[in-house]
Steps between C-alpha positions, in 0.01 A plus 500: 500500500431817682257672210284193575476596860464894439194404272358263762539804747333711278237230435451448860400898548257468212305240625502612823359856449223304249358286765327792678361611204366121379334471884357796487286440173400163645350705798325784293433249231645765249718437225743813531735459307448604094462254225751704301758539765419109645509305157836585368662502824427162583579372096822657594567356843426143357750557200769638711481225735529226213769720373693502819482090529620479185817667642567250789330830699328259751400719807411856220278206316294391800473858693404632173252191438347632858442886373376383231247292692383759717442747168277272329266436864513912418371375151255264593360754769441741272293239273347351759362813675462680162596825659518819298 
């Protein structure tokens, strides 16, 4: 199904262009990223990747699983490091 493989793509750019930003508030021990921009981003990635298995969209599900991975280590940085 090709909309399962243009999501994927899509997926596959998101995460990528996150990873920087997770790394780089691991090195400056920083949470950068808002709790108000972080929270319902990552509520929403989880949702939309149960929502996509439930359609048989196998590869949108797990790329989208991965975003939403690398969001909430954006989360947990900003708890952890408790920066304003």
């Amino acid at each position: 199904m090709w909309q399962d493989f243009a999501i994927m793509t899509i997926n596959i750019i998101f995460s990528l262009s996150l990873v920087p930003q997770v790394i780089e508030g691991f090195k400056k021990k920083k949470g950068l990223i808002e709790f108000w921009t972080s929270i319902p981003t990552t509520l929403g990635l989880f949702v939309m990747s149960y929502t996509f298995l439930t359609l048989n969209l196998i590869f949108s599900a797990i790329l989208t699983f991965l975003t939403w991975i690398l969001w909430f280590m954006l989360l947990v940085q900003k708890i952890i490091f408790k920066t304003h």
